[in-house]
Backbone as CSV, one residue per row, in Angstrom:
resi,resn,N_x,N_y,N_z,CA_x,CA_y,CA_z,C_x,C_y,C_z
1,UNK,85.449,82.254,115.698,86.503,82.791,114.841,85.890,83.718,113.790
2,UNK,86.829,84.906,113.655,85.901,86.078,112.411,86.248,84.998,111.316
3,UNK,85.432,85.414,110.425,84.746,84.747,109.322,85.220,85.603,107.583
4,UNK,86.091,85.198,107.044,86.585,86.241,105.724,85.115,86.488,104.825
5,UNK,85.220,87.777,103.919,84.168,87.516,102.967,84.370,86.905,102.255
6,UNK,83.689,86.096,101.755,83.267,85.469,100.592,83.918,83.934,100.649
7,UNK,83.265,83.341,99.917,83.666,81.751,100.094,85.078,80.909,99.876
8,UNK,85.600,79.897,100.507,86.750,79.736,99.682,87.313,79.634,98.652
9,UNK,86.081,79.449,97.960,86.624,78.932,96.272,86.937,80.657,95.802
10,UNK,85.830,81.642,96.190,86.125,83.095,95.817,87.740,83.512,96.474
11,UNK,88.104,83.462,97.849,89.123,83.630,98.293,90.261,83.104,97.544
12,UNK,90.115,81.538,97.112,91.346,81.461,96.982,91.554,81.780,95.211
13,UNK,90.844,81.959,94.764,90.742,82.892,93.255,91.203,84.201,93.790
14,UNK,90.809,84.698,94.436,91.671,86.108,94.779,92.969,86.007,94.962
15,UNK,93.678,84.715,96.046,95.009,84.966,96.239,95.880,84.335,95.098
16,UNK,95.373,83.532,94.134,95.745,83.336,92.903,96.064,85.149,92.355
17,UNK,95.035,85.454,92.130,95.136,86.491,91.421,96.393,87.767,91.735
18,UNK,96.114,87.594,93.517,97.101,88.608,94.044,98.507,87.923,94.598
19,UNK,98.680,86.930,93.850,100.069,86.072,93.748,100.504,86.228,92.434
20,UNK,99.594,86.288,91.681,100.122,86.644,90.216,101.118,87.814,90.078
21,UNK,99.979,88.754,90.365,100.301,90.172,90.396,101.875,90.485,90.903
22,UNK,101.626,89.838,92.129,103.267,90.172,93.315,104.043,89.650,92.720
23,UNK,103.971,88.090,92.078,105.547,87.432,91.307,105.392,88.065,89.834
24,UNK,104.370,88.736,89.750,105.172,89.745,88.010,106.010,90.900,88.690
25,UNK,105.555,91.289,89.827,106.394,92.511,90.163,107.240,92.381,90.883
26,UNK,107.686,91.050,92.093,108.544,91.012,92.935,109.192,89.548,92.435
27,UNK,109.074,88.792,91.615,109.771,87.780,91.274,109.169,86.883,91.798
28,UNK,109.516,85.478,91.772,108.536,84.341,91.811,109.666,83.714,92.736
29,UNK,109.408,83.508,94.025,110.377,83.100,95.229,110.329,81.528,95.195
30,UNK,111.154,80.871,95.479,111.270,79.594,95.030,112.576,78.859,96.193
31,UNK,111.242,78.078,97.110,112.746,77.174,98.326,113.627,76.280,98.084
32,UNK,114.785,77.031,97.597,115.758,75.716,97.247,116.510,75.455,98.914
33,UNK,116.397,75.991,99.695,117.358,75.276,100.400,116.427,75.346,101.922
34,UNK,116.543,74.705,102.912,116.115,74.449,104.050,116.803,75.166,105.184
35,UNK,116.392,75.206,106.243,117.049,75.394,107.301,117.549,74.592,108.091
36,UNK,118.166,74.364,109.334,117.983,73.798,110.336,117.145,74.200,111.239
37,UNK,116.165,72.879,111.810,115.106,73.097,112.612,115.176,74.201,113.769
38,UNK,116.071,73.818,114.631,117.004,74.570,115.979,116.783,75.911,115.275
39,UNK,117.789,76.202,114.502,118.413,76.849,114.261,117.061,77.995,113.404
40,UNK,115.826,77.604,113.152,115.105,78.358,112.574,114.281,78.663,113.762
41,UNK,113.979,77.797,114.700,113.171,77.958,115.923,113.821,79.701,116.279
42,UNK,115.178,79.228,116.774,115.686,80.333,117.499,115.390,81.206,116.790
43,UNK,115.755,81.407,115.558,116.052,82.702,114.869,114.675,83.205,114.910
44,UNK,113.658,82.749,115.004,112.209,83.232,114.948,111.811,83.787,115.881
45,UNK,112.027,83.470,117.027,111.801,84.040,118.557,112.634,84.838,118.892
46,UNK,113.894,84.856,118.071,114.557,86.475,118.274,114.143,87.263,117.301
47,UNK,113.229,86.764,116.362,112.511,87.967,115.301,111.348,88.203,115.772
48,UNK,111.055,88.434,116.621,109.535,88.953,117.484,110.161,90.032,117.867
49,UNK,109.095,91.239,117.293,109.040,92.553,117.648,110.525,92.979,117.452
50,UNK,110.904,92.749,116.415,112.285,93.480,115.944,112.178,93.359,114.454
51,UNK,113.368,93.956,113.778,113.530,93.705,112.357,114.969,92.864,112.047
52,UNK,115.355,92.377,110.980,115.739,91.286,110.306,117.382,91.453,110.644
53,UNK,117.483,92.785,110.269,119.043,93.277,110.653,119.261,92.958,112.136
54,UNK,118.159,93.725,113.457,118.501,93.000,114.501,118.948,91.769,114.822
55,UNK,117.655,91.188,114.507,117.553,89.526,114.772,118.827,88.674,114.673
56,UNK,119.486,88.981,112.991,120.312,88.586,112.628,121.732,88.846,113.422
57,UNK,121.687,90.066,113.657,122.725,90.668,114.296,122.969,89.987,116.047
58,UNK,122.078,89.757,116.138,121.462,88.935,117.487,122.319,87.328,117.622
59,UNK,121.662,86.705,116.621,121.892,85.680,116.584,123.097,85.256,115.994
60,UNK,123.697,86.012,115.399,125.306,85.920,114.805,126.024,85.961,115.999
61,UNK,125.920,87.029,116.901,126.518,87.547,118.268,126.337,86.023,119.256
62,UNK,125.036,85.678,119.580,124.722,83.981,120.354,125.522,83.454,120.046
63,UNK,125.453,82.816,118.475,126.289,82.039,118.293,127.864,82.151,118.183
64,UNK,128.189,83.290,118.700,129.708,83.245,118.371,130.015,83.413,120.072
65,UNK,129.448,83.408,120.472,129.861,83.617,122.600,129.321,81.914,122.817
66,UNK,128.481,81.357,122.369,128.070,79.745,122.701,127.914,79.386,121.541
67,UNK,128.647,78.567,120.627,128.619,78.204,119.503,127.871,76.298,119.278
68,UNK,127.844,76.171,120.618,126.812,75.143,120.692,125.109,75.350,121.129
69,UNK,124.340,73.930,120.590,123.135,74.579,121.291,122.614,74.026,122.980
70,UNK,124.314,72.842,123.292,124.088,72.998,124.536,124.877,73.826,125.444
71,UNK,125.917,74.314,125.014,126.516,75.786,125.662,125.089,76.894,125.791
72,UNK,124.058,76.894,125.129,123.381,78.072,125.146,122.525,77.976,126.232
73,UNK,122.005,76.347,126.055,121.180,76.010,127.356,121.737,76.192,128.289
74,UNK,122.806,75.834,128.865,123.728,75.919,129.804,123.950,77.410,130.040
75,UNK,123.854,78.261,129.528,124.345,79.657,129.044,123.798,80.190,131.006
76,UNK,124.083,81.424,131.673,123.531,81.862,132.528,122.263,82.923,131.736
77,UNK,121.334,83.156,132.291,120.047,83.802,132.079,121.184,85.352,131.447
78,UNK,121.348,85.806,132.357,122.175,87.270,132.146,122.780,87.242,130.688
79,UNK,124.324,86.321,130.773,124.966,86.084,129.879,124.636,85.953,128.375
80,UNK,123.300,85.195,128.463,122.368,84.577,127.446,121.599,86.161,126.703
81,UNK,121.177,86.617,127.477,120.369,88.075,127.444,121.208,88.994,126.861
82,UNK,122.470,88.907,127.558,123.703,90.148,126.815,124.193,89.543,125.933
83,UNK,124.262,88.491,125.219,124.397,87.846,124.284,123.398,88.597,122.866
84,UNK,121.569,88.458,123.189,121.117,88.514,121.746,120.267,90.061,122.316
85,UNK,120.995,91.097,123.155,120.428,92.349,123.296,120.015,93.325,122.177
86,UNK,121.039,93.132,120.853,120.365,93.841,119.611,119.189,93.630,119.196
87,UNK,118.651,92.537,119.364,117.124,91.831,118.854,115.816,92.391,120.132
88,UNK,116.508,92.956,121.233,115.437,93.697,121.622,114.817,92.520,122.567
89,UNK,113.992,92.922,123.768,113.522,92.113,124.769,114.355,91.373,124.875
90,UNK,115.850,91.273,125.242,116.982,90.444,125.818,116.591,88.955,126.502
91,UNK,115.856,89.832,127.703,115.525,88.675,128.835,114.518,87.914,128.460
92,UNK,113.397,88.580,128.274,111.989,87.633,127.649,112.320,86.333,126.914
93,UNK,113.354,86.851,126.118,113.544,86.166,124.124,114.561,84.949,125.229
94,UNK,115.932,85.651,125.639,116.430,84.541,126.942,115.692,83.437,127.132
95,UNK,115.116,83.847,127.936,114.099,82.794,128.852,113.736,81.409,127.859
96,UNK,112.629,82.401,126.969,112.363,81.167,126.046,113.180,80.283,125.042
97,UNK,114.067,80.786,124.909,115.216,80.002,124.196,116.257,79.168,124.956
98,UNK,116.042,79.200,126.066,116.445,78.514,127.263,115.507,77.232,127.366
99,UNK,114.475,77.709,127.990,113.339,76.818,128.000,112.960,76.053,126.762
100,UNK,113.041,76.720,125.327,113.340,75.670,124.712,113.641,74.552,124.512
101,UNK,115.059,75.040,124.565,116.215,73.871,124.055,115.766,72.800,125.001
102,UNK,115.583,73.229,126.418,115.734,71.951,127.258,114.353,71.331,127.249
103,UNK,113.617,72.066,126.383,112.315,71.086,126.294,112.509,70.031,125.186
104,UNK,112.951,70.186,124.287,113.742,69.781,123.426,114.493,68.612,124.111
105,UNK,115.436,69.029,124.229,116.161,67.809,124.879,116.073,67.384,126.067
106,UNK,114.570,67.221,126.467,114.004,66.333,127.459,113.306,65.441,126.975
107,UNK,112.761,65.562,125.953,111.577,65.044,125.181,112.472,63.628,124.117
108,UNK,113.495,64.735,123.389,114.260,63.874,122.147,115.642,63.389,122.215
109,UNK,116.008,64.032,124.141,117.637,63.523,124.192,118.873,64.152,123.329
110,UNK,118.143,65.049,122.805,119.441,65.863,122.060,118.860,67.541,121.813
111,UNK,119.242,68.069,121.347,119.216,69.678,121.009,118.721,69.671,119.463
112,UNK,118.919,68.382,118.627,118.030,68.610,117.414,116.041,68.423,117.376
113,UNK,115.909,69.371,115.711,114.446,68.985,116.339,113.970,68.637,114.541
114,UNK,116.164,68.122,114.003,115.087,67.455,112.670,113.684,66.137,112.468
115,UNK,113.700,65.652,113.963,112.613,64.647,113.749,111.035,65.490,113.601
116,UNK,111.188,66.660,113.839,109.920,67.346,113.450,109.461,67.222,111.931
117,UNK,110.619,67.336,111.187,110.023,66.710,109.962,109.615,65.944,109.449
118,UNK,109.378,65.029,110.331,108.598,63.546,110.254,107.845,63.519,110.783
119,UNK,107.226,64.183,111.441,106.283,63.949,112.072,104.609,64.524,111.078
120,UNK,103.214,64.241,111.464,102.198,64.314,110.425,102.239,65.890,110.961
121,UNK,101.798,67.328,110.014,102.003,68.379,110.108,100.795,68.908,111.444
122,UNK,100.041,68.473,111.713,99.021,68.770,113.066,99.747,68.714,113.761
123,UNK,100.498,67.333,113.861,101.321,66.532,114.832,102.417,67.541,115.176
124,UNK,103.172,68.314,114.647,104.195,68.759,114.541,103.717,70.192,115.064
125,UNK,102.984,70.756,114.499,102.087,72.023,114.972,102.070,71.943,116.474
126,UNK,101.653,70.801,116.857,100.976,70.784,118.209,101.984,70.955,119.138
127,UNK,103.002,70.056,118.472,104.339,69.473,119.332,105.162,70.932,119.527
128,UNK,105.421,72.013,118.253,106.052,72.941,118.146,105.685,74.097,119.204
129,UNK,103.882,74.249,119.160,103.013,74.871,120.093,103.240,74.622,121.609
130,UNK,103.732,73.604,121.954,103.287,73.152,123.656,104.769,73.704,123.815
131,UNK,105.670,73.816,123.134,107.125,74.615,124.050,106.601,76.250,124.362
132,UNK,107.324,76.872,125.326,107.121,77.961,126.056,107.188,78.812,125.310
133,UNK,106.483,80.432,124.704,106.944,81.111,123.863,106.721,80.831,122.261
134,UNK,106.404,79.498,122.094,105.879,79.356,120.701,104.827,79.395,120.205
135,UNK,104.200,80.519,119.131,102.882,80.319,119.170,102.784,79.926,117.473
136,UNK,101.503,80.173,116.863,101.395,79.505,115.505,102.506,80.094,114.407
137,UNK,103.286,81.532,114.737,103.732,81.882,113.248,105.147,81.156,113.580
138,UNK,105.698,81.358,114.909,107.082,80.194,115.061,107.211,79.415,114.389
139,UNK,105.760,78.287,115.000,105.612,76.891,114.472,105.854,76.635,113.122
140,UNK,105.046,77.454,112.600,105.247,78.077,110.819,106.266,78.135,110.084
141,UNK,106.872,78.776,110.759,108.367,79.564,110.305,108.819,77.999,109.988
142,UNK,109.327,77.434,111.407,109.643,75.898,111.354,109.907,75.069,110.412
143,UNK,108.333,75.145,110.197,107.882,73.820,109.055,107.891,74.312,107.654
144,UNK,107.628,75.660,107.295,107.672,76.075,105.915,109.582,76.620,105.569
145,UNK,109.770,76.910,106.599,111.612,77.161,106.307,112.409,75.764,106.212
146,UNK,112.554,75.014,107.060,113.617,73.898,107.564,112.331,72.809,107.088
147,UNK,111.426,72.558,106.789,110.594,71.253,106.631,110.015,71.156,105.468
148,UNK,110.022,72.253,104.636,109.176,72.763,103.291,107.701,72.245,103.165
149,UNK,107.111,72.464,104.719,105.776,72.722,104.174,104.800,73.427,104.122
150,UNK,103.876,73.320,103.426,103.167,74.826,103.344,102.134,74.819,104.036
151,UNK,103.103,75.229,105.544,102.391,76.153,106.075,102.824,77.557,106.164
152,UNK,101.477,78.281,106.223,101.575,79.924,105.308,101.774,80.827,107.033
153,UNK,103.122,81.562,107.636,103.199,82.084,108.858,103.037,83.575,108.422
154,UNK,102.341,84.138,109.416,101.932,85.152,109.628,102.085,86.332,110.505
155,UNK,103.191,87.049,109.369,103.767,87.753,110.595,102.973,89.403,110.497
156,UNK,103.555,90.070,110.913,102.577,91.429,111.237,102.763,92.120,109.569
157,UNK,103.548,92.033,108.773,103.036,92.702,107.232,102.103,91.678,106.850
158,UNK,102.112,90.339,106.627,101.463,89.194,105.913,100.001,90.155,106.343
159,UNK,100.116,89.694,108.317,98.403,89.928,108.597,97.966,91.803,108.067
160,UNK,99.084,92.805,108.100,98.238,93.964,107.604,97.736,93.800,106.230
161,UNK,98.588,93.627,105.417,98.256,93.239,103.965,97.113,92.392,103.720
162,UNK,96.629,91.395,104.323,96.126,90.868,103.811,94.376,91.074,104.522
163,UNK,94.464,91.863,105.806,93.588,92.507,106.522,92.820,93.644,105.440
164,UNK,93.906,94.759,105.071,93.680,95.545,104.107,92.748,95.142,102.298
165,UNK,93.560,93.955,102.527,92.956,93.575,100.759,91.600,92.796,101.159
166,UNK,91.158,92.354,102.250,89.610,91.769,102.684,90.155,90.669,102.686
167,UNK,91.207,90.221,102.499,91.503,88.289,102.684,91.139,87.901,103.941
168,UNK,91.725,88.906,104.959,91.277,88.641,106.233,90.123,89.481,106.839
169,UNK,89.162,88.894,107.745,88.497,90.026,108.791,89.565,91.208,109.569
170,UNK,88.729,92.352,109.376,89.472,94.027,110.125,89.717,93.229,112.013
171,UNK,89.283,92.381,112.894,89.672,92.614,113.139,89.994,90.709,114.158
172,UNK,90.240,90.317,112.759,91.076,88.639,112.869,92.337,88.862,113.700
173,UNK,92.193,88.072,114.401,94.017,87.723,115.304,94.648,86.643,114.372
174,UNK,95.727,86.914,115.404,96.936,86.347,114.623,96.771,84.719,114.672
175,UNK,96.072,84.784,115.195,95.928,82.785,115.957,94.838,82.747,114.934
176,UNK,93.981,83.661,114.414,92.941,83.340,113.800,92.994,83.546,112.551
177,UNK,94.086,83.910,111.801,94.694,84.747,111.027,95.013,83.372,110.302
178,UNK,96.179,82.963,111.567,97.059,81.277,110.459,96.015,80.789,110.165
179,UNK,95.078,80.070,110.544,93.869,79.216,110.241,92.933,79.221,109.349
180,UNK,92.672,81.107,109.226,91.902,80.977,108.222,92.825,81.315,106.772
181,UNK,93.995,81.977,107.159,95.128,81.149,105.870,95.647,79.976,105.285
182,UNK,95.683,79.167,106.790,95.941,78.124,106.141,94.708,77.309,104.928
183,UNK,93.331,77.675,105.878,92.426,76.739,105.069,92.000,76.942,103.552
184,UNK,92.537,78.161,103.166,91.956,78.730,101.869,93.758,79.311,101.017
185,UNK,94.131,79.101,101.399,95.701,79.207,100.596,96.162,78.009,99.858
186,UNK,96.310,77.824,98.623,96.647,76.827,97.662,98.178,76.558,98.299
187,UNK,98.180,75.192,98.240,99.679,74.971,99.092,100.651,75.634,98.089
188,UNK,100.723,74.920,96.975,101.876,75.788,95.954,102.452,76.660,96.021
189,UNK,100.788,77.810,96.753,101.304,79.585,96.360,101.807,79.606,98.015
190,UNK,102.113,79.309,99.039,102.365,79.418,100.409,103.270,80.189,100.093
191,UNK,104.637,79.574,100.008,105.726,79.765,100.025,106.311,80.966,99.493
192,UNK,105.711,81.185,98.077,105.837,82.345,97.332,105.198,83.693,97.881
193,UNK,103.844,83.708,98.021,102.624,84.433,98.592,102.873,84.922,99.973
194,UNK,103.760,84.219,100.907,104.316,84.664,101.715,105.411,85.605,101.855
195,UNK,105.994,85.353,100.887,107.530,86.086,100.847,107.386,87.513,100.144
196,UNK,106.663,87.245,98.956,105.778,88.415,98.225,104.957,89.738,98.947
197,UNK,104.286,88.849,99.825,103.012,89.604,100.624,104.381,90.255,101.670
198,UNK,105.314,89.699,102.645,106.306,90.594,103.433,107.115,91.773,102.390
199,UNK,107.226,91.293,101.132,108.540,92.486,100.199,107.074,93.582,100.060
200,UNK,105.479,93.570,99.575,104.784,94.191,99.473,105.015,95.222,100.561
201,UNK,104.347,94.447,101.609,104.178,95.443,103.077,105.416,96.061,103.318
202,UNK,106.481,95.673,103.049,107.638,96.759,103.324,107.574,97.813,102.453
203,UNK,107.400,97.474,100.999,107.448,98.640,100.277,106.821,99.369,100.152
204,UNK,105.511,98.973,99.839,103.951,100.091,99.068,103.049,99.939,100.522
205,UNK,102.604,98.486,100.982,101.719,98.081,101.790,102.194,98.834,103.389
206,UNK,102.823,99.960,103.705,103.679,100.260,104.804,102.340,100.727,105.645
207,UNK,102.807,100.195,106.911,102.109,100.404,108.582,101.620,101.960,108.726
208,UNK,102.338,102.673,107.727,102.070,104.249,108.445,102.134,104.614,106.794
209,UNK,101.217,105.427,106.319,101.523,105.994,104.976,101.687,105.011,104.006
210,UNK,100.421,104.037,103.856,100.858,103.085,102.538,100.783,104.359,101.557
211,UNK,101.262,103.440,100.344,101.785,104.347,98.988,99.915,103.563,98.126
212,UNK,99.005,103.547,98.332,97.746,103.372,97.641,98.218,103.404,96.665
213,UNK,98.127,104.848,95.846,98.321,105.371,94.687,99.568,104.526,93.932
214,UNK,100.328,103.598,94.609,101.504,103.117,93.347,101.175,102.051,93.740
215,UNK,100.048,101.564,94.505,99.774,99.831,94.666,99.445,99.448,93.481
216,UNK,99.944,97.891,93.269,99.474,97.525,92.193,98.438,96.665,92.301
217,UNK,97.519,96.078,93.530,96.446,95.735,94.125,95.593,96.447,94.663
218,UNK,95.723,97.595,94.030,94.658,98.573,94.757,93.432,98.906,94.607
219,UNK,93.308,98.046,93.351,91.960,97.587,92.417,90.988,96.343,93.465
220,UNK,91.789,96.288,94.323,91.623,94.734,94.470,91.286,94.705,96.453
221,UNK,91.363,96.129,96.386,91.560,96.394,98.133,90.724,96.685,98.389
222,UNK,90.137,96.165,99.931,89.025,96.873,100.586,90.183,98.563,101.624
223,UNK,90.752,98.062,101.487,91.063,99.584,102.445,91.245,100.767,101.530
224,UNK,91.934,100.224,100.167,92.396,101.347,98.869,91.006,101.987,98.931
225,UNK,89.826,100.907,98.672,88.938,101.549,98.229,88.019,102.357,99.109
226,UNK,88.008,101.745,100.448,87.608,102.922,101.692,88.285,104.122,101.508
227,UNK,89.120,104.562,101.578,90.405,105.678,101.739,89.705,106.256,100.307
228,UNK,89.139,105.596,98.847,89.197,106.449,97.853,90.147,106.562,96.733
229,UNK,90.578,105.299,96.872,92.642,105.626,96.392,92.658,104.319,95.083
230,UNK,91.650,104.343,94.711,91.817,103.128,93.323,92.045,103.756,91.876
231,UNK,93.009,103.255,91.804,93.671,104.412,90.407,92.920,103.141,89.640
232,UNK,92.732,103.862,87.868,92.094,103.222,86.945,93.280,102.292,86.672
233,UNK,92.663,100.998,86.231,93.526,100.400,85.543,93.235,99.794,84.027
């Protein structure tokens, strides 16, 4: 597994620091309310390789053609597909949300998967992992949305952002990404640091043309400072 610079105790003094920074400028995010387990699974696997408006738009549409989650299993492959087509990869996203559920309710006899919250968080990881289509930031989503725990998921702004600022190795995967987040992220700041680090990367931290020059971590970046782009502070 790539290896971050510098030690954990240095790392996680950094994401202190660059949690500070984000909740003076983006507000200090705070989980008052949970999800449903199901109901966060799905929505996560129709947020692969789309954006939020899709997804949503997706899954509003599912649920109003099968308003159960065993109508959905039951659903035909096709039907199911022309169902959450705004969210993009129809059939793929199908499949696994099919395969889901009924892994699900082979295992627990029903279509819920609040007993995941009881379960010890490895335990639950593992359990979330072995269904078809789920890999670590799903699992994530899961347990830090609908279970409130902090685990820190990693979706493609989290990993550029945090690739860019040296938290992560240039060229860490995503599997390698959760792990070495999880091990050096103060549980507290998960939740926040997550939500922060996605409003960043949309705004300043962007995929094509970050805005350097109006970062307010740019003091603090290995890419700002490759590029040349560290305004005085």
């Amino acid at each position: 597994m790539p290896q971050p610079a510098g030690t954990d105790a240095e790392l996680r003094a950094r994401l202190q620091a660059i949690h500070e920074r984000l909740a003076a400028a983006y507000g200090l995010p705070v989980l008052t309310r949970t999800t449903d387990p199901t109901e966060e699974l799905v929505r996560t696997i129709l947020s692969q390789n789309t954006n939020d408006r899709n997804r949503d738009l997706a899954f509003a549409r599912l649920r109003n053609m099968f308003p159960t989650w065993a109508e959905v299993a039951a659903a035909p492959y096709a039907a199911l597909a022309e169902a959450i087509r705004q969210g993009g990869l129809a059939e793929v996203k199908a499949a696994r949300i099919k395969q889901a559920l009924r892994a699900i309710h082979d295992r627990s006899g029903s279509y819920s998967l609040s007993f995941i919250c009881d379960m010890e968080t490895e335990e639950a990881l593992r359990w979330l992992q072995s269904l078809a289509g789920v890999g670590p930031k799903t699992a994530a989503c899961v347990l830090l949305f609908s279970c409130g725990r902090p685990i820190m998921p990693v979706d493609t702004h989290v990993l550029r952002v945090c690739k860019r600022l040296g938290i992560l190795p240039e060229r860490a995967s995503a599997a390698a990404a959760h792990s070495l987040l999880q091990a050096t992220t103060p549980p507290e700041l998960v939740y926040p640091l997550h939500i922060n680090l996605i409003r960043h990367g949309r705004a300043i931290c962007r995929a094509r043309r970050p805005l350097c020059a109006q970062c307010l971590l740019a003091d603090l970046c290995r890419y700002a400072a490759q590029k040349g782009e560290v305004p005085e502070r």
